[in-house]
C-alpha positions in Angstrom: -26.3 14.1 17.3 -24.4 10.9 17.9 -20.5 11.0 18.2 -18.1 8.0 18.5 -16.4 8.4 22.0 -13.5 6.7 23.5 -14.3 5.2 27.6 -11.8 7.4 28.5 -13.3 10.6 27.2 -16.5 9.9 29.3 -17.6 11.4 31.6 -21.1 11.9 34.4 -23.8 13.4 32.5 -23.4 11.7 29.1 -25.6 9.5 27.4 -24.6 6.2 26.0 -26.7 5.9 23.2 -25.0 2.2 21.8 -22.3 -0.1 23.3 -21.6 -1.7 20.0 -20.8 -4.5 21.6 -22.9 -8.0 22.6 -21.0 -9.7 25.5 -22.6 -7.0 28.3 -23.4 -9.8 30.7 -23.9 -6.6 33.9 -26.6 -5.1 34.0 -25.8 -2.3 35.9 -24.4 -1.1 31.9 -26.4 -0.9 28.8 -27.4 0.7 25.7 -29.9 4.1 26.1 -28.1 5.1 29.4 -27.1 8.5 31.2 -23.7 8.3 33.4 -24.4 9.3 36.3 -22.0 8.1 38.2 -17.9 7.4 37.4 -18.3 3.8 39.0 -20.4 3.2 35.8 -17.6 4.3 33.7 -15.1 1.9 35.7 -17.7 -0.7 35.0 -17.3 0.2 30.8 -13.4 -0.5 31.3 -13.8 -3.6 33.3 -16.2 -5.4 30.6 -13.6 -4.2 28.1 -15.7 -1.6 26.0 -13.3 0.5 24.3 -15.1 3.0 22.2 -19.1 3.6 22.2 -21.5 5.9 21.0 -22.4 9.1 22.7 -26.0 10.8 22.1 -25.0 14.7 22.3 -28.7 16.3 22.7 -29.4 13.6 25.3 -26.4 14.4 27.4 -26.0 16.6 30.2 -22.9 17.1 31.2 -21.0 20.0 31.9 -19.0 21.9 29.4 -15.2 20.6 28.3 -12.2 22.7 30.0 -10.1 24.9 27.8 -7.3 22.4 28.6 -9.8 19.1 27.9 -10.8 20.6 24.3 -6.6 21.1 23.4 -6.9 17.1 24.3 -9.2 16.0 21.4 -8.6 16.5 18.2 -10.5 16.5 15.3 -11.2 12.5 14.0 -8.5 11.3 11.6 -9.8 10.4 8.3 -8.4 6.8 8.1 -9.6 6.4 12.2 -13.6 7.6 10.8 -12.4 5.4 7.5 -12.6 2.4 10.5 -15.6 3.5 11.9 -17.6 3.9 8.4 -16.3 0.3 7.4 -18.4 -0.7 10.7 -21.2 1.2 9.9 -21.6 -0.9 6.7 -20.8 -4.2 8.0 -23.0 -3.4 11.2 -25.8 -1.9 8.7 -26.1 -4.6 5.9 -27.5 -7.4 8.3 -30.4 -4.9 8.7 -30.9 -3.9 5.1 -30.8 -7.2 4.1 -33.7 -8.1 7.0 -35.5 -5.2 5.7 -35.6 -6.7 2.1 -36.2 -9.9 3.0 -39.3 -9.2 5.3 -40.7 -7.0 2.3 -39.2 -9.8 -0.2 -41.9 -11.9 1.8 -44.9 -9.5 1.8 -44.6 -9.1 5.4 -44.6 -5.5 7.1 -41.4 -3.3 7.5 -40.3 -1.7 11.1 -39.0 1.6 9.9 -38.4 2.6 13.5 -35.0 0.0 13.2 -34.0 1.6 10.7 -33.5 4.8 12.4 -30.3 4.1 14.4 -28.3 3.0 11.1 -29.7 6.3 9.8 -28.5 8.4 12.7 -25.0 6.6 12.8 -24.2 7.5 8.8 -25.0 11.1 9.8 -22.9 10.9 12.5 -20.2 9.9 10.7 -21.1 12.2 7.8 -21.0 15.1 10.6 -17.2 14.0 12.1 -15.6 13.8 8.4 -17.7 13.4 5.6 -14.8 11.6 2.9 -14.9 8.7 5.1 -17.9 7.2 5.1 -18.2 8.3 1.2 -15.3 6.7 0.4 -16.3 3.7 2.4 -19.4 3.5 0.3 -17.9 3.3 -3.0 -16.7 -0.4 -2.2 -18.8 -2.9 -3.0 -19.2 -6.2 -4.7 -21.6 -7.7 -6.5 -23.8 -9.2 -3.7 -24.1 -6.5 -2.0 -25.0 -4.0 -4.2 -28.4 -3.7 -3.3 -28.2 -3.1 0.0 -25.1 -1.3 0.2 -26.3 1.0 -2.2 -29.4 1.8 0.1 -26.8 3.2 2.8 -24.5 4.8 0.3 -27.8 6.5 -1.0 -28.7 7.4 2.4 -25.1 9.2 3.5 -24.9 10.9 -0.1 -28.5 12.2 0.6 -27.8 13.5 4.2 -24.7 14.8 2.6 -26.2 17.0 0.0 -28.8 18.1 2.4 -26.1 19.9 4.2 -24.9 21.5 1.8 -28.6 22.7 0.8 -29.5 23.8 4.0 -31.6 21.0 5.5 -32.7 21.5 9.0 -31.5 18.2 11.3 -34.9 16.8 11.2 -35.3 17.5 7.4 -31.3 15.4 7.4 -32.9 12.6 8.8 -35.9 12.3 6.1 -33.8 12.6 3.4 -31.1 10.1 5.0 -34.3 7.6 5.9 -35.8 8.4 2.3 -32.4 7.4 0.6 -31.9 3.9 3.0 -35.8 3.1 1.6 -35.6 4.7 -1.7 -34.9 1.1 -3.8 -37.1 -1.4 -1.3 -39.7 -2.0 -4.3 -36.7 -3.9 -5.6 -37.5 -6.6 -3.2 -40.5 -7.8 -5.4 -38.2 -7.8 -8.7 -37.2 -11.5 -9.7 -33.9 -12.0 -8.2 -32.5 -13.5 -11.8 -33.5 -9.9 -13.1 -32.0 -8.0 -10.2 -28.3 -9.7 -10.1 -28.6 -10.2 -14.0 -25.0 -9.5 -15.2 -25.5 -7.7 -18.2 -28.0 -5.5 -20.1 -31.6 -6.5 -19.6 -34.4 -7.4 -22.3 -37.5 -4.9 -22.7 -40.0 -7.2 -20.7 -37.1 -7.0 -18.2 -36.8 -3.5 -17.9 -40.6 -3.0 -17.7 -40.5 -5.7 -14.6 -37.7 -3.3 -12.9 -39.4 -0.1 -13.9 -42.4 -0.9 -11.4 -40.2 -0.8 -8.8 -40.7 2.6 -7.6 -44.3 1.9 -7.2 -44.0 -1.3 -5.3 -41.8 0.5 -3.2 -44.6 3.6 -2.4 -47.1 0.4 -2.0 -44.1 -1.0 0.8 -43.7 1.8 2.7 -47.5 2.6 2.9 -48.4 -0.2 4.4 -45.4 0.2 7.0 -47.2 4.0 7.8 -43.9 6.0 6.4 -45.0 9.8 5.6 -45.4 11.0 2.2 -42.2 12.2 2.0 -40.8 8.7 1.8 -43.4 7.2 -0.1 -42.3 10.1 -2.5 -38.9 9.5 -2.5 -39.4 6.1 -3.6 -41.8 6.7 -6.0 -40.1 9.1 -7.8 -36.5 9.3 -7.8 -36.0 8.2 -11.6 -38.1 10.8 -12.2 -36.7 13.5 -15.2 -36.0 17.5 -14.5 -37.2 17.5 -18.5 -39.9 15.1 -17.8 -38.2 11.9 -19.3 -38.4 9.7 -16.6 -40.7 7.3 -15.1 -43.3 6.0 -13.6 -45.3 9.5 -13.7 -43.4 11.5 -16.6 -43.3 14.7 -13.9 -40.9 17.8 -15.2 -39.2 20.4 -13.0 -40.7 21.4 -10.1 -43.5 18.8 -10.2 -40.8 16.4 -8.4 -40.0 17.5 -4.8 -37.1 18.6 -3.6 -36.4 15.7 -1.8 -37.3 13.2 -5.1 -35.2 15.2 -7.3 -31.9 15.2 -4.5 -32.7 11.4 -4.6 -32.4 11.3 -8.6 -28.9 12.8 -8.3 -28.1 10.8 -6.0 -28.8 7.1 -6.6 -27.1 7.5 -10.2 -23.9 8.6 -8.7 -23.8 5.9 -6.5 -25.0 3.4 -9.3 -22.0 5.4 -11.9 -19.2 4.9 -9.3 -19.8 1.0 -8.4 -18.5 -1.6 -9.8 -21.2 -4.2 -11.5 -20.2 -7.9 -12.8 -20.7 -5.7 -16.4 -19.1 -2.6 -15.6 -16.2 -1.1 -13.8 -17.2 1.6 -11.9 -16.6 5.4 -13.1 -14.7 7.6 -11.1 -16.4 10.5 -9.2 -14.4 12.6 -11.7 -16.2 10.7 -14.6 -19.1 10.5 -13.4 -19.9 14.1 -12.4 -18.3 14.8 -16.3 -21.0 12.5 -17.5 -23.7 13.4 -14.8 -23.0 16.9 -16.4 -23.3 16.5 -19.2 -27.1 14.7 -19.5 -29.0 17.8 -20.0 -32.4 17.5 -18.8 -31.6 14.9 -16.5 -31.3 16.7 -13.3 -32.1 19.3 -11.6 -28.5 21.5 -12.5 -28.9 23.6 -9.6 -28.9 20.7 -7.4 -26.6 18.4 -9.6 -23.9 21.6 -9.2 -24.5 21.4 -5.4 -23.8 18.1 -5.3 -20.3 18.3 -7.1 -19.4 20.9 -4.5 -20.5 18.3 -1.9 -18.7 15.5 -3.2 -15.4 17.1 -5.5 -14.4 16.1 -8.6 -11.5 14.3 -6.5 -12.7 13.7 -3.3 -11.1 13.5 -0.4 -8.7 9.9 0.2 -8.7 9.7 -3.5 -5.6 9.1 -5.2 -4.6 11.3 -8.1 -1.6 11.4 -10.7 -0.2 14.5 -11.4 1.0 16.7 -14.3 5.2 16.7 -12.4 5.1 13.0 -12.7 3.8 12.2 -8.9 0.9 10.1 -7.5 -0.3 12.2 -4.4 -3.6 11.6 -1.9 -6.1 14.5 -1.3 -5.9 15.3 2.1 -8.4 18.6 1.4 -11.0 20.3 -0.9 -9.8 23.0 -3.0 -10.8 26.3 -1.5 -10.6 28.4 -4.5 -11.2 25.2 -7.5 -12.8 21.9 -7.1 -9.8 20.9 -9.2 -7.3 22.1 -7.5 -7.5 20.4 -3.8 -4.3 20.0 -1.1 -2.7 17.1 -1.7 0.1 14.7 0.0 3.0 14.0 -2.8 4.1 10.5 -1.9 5.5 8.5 -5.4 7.7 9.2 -8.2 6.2 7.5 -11.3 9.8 8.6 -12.8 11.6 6.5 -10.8 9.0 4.4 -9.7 9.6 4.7 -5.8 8.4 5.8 -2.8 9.6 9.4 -2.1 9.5 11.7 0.8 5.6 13.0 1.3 5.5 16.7 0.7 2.4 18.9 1.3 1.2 20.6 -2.1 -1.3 23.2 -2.1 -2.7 22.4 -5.9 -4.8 25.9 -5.2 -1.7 28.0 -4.5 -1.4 30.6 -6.8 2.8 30.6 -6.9 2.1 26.1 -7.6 2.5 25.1 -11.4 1.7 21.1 -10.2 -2.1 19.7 -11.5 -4.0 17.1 -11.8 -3.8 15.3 -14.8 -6.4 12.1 -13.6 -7.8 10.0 -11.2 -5.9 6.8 -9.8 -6.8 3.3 -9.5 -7.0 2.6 -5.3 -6.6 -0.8 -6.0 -3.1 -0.7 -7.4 -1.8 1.5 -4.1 -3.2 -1.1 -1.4 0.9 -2.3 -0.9 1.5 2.0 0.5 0.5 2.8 4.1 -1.6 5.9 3.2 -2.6 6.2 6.4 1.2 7.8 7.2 1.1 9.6 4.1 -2.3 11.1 5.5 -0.4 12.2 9.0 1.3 14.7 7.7 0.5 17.9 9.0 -2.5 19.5 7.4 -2.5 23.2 7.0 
């Protein structure tokens, strides 16, 4: 398990799985490294590493005090917010390698893909909103590849919440990173086409899942990979494609991938078409019988909420309010932070609302546009204390 540790909070007996950093010109300091000594963490401060990654089964150090756990608190949701907006930028460079080498019929090195995997369940681990949230943003040239990580942290996400032991997290989170690389042989004028594709098109795109099996042979990835790509537009009613399987013929692992990769697709924006909300999109995702697998699609709204957590969200008094927590008795009714009158259209003093409380007669009446709160400090709005 990897967690995202400040120099300060190190100590001997800890393992330094990634500086994130490139300057390190001592060698006495590097990536893959057990402290062993607290010269080595002077040495940290000195090349002016603030923050690093810490591997947690690798490390050896000695318990925290009761008065050292009262010291670090849980990771804020805008400070993992930061850290999931790294993991992106950090990640796409690879993606985008990854494409490109298969793009030119040469050989893929899943092994470097594994750290990018680790770090997205890291993040998933310390506040799983974050990186979620982070993963909804993207623009038109990135799609591809950012939607290979989004895949990959919804995928580790709903294997959580399924029961996936760590080792079966990782599959699923490598499976959803590689599930789209038989894209990389599509005709890049098909692929970024900005609008609705012919039928000779479509039957071009629709061999992607078996170019991407063909890929990830050749690059020795187990059969639960080559599955995953082969067959997550697969159909619970036997619809889909390329092998028409129904129900239980998919794996587990292919149909969590089919419920997955649409969301992602339904809640980004395309040169064509803006984005759904989650709340749409689970209300159309729901509504496709035959689709999905429903037991499965049903965990996955409990994974993600109708209104997930850092939305924003207009309610029934008249107030735009951000959800600071999941509802604990309704998916609809979450904890909120009250900041804006719509009435008077200003800024008003954030109050806590419990949407869940029985004695509340507040609700949600929709989903807000992000994009026309960017002027608010949210991040204050979020400080407030949680109960």
């Amino acid at each position: 398990m990897l967690k995202l540790m400040t120099v300060d909070e190190l100590r001997p007996g800890m393992f330094i799985h990634k500086l994130d950093v490139w300057w390190i010109k001592d060698t006495r300091i590097r990536n893959q490294m057990l402290i062993t000594d607290p010269q080595q963490i002077a040495l940290l401060r000195n090349e002016g590493i603030h923050q690093l990654w810490v591997d947690i089964n690798k490390s050896v150090q000695a318990p925290l005090k009761p008065q050292e756990k009262k010291a670090i608190a849980k990771t804020p949701f805008f400070q993992e917010l930061d850290q999931a907006q790294q993991i992106f930028q950090q990640g796409k460079p690879q993606v985008l390698a990854m494409f490109n080498e298969a793009r030119l019929g040469n050989s893929i090195d899943l092994s470097y893909m594994i750290d990018l995997v680790d770090e997205i369940s890291g993040s998933i681990e310390r506040e799983p909103s974050a990186l979620l949230s982070v993963a909804r943003l993207k623009n038109h040239d990135d799609y591809t590849y950012l939607h290979s990580m989004a895949v990959c942290g919804l995928m580790i996400s709903l294997g959580r919440k399924v029961g996936l032991n760590a080792q079966q997290l990782r599959r699923v989170g490598m499976g959803g990173l590689l599930h789209d690389v038989g894209k990389a042989a599509v005709p890049l004028d098909i692929l970024n086409k900005p609008g609705k594709l012919t039928e000779e098109e479509l039957t071009v795109m629709r061999q992607h899942p078996i170019v991407g099996a063909q890929i990830l042979m050749e690059a020795g990835a187990g059969h639960d990979l080559l599955d995953i790509a082969l067959h997550h537009h697969e159909k619970f009613d036997g619809s889909g494609y390329p092998h028409g399987l129904k129900g239980e013929e998919i794996t587990l692992f292919s149909r969590m991938a089919a419920v997955c990769d649409v969301y992602d697709a339904l809640t980004s924006t395309r040169p064509y078409r803006k984005g759904w909300t989650p709340a749409e999109a689970m209300h159309n995702m729901l509504g496709w019988r035959g689709h999905f697998d429903s037991q499965l699609l049903h965990s996955f709204v409990r994974t993600i909420g109708i209104y997930p957590v850092g939305s924003l969200v207009r309610l029934a008094s008249g107030r735009v309010a951000l959800v600071v927590k999941a509802g604990e008795t309704s998916l609809l009714r979450p904890q909120v932070h009250v900041f804006w009158s719509l009435h008077a259209q200003r800024e008003i003093k954030p109050e806590i609302v419990n949407l869940g409380d029985s004695f509340c007669t507040d609700s949600i009446v929709g989903a807000e546009d992000s994009n026309l709160w960017v002027n608010v400090d949210l991040n204050r709005i979020w400080a407030l204390e949680v109960a």
